[in-house]
C-alpha positions in Angstrom: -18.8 -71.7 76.6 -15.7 -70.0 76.7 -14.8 -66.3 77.2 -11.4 -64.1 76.4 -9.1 -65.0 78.8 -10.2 -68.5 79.5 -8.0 -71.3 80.1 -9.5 -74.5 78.3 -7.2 -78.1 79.3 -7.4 -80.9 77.5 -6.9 -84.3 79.3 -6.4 -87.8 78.0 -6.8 -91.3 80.3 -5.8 -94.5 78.8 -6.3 -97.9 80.8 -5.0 -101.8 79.7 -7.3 -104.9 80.1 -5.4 -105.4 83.5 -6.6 -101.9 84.9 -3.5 -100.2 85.0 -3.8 -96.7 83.3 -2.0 -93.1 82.2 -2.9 -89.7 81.4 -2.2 -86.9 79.8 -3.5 -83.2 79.4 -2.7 -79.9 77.2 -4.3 -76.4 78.2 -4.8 -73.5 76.1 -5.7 -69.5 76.4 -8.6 -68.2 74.8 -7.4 -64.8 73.2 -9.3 -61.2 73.0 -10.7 -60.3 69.7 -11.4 -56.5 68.8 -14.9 -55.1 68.2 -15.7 -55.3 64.5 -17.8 -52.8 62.7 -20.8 -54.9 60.6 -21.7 -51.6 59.1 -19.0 -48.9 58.4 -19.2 -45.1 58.9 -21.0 -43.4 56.5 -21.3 -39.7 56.4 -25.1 -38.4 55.0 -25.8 -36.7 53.0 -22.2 -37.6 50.9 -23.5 -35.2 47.7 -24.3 -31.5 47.3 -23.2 -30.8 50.9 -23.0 -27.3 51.3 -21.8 -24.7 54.2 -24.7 -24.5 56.2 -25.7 -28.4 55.9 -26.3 -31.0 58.6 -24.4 -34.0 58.3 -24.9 -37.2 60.3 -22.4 -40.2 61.0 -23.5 -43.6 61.1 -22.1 -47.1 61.6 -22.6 -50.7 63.8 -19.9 -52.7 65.1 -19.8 -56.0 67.6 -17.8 -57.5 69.7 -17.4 -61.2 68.5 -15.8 -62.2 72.6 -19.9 -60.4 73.7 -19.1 -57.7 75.3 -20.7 -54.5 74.5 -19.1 -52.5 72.8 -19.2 -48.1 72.6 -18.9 -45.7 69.7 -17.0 -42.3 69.7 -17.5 -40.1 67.0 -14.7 -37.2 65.7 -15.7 -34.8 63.0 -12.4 -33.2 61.1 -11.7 -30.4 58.8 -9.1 -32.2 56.7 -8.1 -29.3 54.7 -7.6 -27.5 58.2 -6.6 -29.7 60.4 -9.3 -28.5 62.6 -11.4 -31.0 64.9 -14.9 -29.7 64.3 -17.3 -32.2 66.7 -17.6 -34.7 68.9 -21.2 -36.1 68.5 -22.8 -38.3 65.7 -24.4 -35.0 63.9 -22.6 -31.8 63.0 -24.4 -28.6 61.5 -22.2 -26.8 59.3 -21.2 -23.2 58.8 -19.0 -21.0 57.2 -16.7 -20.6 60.0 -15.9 -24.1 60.0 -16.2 -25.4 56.5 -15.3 -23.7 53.1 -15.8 -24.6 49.7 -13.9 -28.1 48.2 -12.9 -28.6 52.1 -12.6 -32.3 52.8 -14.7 -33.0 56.2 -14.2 -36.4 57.9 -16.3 -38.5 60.8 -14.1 -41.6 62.3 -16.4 -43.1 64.9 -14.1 -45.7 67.2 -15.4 -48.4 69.0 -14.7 -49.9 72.2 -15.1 -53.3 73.9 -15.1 -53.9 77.7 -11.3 -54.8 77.4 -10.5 -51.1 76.1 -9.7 -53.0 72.5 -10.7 -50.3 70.2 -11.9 -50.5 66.1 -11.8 -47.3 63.9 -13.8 -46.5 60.6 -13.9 -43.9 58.4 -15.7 -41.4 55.9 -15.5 -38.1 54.5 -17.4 -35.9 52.5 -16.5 -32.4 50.2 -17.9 -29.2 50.6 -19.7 -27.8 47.8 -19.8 -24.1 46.7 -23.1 -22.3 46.9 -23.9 -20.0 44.2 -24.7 -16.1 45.6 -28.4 -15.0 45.2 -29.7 -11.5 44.8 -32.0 -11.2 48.0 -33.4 -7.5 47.0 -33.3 -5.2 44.3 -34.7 -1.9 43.2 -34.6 1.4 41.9 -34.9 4.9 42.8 -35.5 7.4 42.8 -39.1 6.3 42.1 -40.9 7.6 40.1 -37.5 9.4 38.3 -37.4 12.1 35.8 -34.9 13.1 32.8 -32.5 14.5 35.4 -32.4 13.0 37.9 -29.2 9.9 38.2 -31.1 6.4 39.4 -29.7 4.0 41.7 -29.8 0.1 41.9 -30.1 -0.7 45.5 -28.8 -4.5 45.5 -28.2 -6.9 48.0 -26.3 -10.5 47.7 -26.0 -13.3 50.3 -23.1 -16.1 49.7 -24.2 -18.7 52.7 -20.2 -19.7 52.3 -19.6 -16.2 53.7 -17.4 -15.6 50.8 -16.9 -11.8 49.2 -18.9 -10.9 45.9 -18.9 -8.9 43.1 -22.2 -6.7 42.0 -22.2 -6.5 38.1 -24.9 -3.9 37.2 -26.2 -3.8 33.2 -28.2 -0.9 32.2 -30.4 -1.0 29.4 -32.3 1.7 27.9 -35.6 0.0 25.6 -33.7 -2.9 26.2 -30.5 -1.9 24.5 -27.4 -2.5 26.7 -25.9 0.9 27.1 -22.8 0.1 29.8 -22.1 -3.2 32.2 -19.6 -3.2 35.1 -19.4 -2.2 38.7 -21.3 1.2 38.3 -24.6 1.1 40.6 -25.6 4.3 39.1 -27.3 5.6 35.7 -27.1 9.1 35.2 -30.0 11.1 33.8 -27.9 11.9 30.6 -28.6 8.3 29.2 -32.7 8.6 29.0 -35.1 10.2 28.6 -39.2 11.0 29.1 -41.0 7.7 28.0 -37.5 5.6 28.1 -37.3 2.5 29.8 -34.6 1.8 32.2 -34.0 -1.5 32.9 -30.8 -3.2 35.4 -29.7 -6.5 35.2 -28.0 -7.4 38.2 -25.8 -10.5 39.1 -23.4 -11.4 42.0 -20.3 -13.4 41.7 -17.7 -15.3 44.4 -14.7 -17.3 43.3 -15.9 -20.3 42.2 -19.1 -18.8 40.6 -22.1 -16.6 39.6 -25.7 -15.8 41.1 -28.6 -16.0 38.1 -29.4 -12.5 36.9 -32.0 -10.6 38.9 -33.8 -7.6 36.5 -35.8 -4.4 37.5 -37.2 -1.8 35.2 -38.5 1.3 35.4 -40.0 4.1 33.1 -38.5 7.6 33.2 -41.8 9.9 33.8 -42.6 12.9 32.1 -41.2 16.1 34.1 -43.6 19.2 34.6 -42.5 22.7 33.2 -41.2 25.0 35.9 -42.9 28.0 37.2 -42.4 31.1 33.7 -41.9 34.7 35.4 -44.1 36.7 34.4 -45.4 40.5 35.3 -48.4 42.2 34.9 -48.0 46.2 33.2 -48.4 48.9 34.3 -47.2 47.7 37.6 -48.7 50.7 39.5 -52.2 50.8 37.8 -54.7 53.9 37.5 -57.9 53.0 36.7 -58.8 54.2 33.3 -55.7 55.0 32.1 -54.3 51.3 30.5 -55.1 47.6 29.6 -54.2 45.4 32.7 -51.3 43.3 30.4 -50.0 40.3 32.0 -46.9 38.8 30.2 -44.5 35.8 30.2 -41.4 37.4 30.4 -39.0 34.1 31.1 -40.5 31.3 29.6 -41.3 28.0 31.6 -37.8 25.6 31.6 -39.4 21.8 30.2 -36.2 19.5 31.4 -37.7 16.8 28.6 -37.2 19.7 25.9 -41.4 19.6 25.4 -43.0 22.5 23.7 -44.8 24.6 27.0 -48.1 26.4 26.3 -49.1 28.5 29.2 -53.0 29.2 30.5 -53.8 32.7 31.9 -56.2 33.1 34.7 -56.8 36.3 36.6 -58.8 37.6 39.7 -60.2 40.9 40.8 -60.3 41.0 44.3 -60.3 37.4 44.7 -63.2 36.5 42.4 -62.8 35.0 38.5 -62.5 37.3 35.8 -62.6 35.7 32.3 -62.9 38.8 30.3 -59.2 39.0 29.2 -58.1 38.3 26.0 -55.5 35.7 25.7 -52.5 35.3 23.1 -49.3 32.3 23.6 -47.9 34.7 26.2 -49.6 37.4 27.4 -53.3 38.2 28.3 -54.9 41.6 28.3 -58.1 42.9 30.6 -59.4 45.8 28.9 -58.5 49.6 30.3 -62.4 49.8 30.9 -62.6 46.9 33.3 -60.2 47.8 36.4 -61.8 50.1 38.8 -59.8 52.0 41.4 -58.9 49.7 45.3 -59.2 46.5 43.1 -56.5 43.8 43.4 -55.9 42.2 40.0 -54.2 38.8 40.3 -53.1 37.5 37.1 -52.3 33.3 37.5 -50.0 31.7 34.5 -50.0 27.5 34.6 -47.5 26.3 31.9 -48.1 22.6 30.2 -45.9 20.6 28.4 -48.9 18.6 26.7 -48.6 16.1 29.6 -48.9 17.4 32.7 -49.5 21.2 34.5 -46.6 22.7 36.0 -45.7 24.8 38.5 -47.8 27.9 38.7 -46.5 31.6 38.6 -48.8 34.6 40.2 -48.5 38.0 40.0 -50.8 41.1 41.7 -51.2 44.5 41.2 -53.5 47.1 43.3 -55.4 50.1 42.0 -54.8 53.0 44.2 -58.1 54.6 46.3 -56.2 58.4 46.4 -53.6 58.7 43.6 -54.2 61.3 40.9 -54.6 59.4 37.8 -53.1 62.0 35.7 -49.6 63.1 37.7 -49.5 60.4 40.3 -48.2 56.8 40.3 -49.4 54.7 42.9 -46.5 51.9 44.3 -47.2 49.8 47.5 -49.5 52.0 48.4 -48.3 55.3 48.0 -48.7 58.2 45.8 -45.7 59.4 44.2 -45.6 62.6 42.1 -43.1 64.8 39.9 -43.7 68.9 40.5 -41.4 72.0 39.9 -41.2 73.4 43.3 -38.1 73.4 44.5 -38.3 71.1 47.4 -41.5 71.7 48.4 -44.3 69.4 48.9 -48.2 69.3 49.3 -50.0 69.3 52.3 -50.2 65.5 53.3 -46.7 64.5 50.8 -43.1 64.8 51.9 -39.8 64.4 49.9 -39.3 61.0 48.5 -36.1 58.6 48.4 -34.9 58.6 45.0 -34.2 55.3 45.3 -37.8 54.0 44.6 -37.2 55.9 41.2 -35.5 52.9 40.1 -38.8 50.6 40.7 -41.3 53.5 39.3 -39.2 55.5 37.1 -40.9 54.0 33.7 -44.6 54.5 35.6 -44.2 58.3 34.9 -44.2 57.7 31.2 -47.9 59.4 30.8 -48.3 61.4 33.9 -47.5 65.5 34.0 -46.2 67.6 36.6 -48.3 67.6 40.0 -48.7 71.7 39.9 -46.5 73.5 37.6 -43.4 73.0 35.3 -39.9 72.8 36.2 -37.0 74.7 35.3 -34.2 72.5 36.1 -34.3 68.7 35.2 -32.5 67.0 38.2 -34.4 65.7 41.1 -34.6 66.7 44.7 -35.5 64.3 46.7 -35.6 63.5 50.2 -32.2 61.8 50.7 -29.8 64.4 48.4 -28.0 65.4 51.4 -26.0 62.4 51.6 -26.5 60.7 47.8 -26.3 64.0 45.6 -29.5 64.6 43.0 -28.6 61.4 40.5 -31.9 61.1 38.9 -33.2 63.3 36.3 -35.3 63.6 32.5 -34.0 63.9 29.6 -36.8 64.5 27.5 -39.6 67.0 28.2 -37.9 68.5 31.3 -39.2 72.0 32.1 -42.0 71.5 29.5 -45.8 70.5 30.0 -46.2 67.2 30.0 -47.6 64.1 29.6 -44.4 62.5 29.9 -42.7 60.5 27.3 -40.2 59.4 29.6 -39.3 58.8 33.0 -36.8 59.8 35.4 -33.4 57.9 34.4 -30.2 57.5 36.9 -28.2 60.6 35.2 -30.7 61.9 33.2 -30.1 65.7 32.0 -26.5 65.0 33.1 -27.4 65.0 36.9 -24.9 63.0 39.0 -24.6 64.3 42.4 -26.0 67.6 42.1 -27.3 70.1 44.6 -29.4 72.4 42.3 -32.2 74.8 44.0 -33.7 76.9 41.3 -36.7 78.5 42.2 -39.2 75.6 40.1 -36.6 72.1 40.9 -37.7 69.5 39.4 -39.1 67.8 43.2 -40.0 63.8 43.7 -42.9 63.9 46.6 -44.9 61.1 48.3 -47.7 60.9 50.6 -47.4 60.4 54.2 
């Protein structure tokens, strides 16, 4: 058999009947013949190839002079121009390879005589739609105030950038759509369900919708001020009233009844008489050193809110009938001029403005005054400010309380022999 290369001669002999003879020969070259491929390069998978897939090359060739024969591989970015890989597989990603990007694999091969054979065959990217990987809501649970966010996040394997589109609904009615990850507490309500729709776009197309809902919860009243009168008790001498004086604020706009609970020193009392907003304990009950504790819980017809408390303390020493007890100290009116009982001193007038309105009731300490502005302990340096209008140098009980220029008095220094005096125990 011949190879490539060989020389093949041809020779001819002819002879007569008298043995004489001739020849003649002819000699040819066997040429090279290039590898050819049986089975041409093929690029799988050749549909729905994405950015992250993993393509493979394949092909066969021969070499029809038998020699073996070797196969290169070269993976190109058309679009590019970039030469991606040298190997029979590439794994794709978005660095390398975009959306409609043409990507090509030309294996060559190679016989023993370095004549080569190419073949061919490229693929196109496909895009891949963006998916919503998480969504949610919060604040959670969320109230008639309060503004709720859509926490989203997209993934676009081709690396490419999104857009968030955020519907809101409220009882699935579409209130507003576009970019806006926020819903603001004006749009619902108690009971109202919130519901985002959420999809993410890139340039060639758009993620299926991903939904969340949630419903807006019923918000608590706040915590009603309240007070309980007289704020400086005397036993026997007045009901124990405890009063809403702000009522509870109900963000959802729901009607607030309020429950009244009181303590005396720290154990139930459920003696009082209750109405919508205040509750009484009856003048008989209270019994000087107690501590009266008067609880108010407001409800909206759904839930309790915040709890208010306020105390009050019966005074051990105070005179019931011309002394008014305040954190623990008795404070009296007297007409005597600056002077004081054994165990009392003079008195800030200051705290007149706290316990002015407690007098309302009381009578002087020891005898009546003849001048209706205040000395007090401070007058030195503030002037006698406070004084009574009503029922000043005459027996009491008074009808009114010392009042910040009462009888005219605004930074006076009067000493008449029976000055109206404000004293306080030690």
């Amino acid at each position: 058999m011949a190879s490539s290369l060989d020389e093949i001669e041809c020779v001819a002999v002819a002879e007569d009947g008298y043995g004489e003879s001739d020849s003649a020969s002819i000699t040819i070259s066997v040429e090279q013949n290039a590898p050819a491929f049986v089975v041409s390069a093929q690029i799988t998978p050749d549909t729905g190839v994405k950015s992250n897939t993993t393509l493979t090359c394949t092909g066969a060739a021969l070499d029809p002079d038998g020699g073996l024969s070797s196969l290169a591989y070269l993976w190109e970015n058309q679009t590019t121009g970039s030469s991606l890989g040298t190997g029979d597989t590439l794994a794709l990603d978005n660095s390398i390879a975009q959306p409609n990007d043409t990507i090509s694999c030309t294996i060559t091969a190679t016989d023993s005589n370095q004549n080569t054979t190419d073949s061919s065959d490229s693929i196109t990217v496909e895009n891949t739609t963006p998916v919503i990987t998480s969504l949610s809501l919060s604040p959670d649970p969320v109230y008639t105030n309060d503004t709720l966010v859509a926490n989203a996040i997209d993934n676009d394997i081709d690396g490419e950038s999104t857009t968030l589109t955020y519907e809101w609904q409220r009882n699935g009615n579409t209130i507003f759509s576009g970019p806006d990850n926020t819903f603001s507490g004006g749009n619902f309500s108690k009971d109202d369900q919130i519901t985002v729709l959420v999809t993410s776009a890139d340039a060639n197309s758009t993620s299926a919708v991903e939904s969340v809902s949630i419903t807006c919860s019923n918000t608590p009243p706040e915590a009603p001020l309240i007070s309980i009168t007289p704020s400086t008790p005397t036993a026997g001498m007045s009901d124990l009233v405890c009063s809403v004086d702000t009522a509870s604020v109900d963000d959802d706009g729901d009607s607030v009844t309020y429950t009244f609970g009181w303590t005396v020193d720290g154990i139930s009392y459920t003696g009082a008489t209750d109405s919508a907003t205040t509750s009484t304990v009856d003048v008989s009950v209270p019994q000087q050193g107690e501590e009266w504790i008067c609880t108010v819980i407001p409800n909206d017809g759904d839930d309790d809110g915040t709890p208010s408390s306020f105390a009050v303390q019966l005074d051990t020493d105070c005179d019931p009938y011309a002394e008014v007890s305040y954190n623990g100290v008795c404070y009296y009116l007297d007409g005597s001029n600056g002077s004081c009982d054994s165990g009392y001193t003079l008195a800030p007038q200051s705290v007149l403005y706290t316990i002015g309105s407690d007098f309302i009731g009381k009578t002087y300490k020891n005898q009546v005054s003849s001048n209706c502005c205040i000395v007090h302990r401070d007058q030195s340096s503030e002037g006698q400010d406070f004084g009574m209008n009503q029922q000043c140098n005459t027996a009491g009980p008074f009808t009114e309380g010392p009042v910040p220029g009462g009888a005219g008095c605004t930074d006076q220094q009067n000493t008449s022999s029976n000055q109206l005096t404000f004293c306080m125990s030690n």
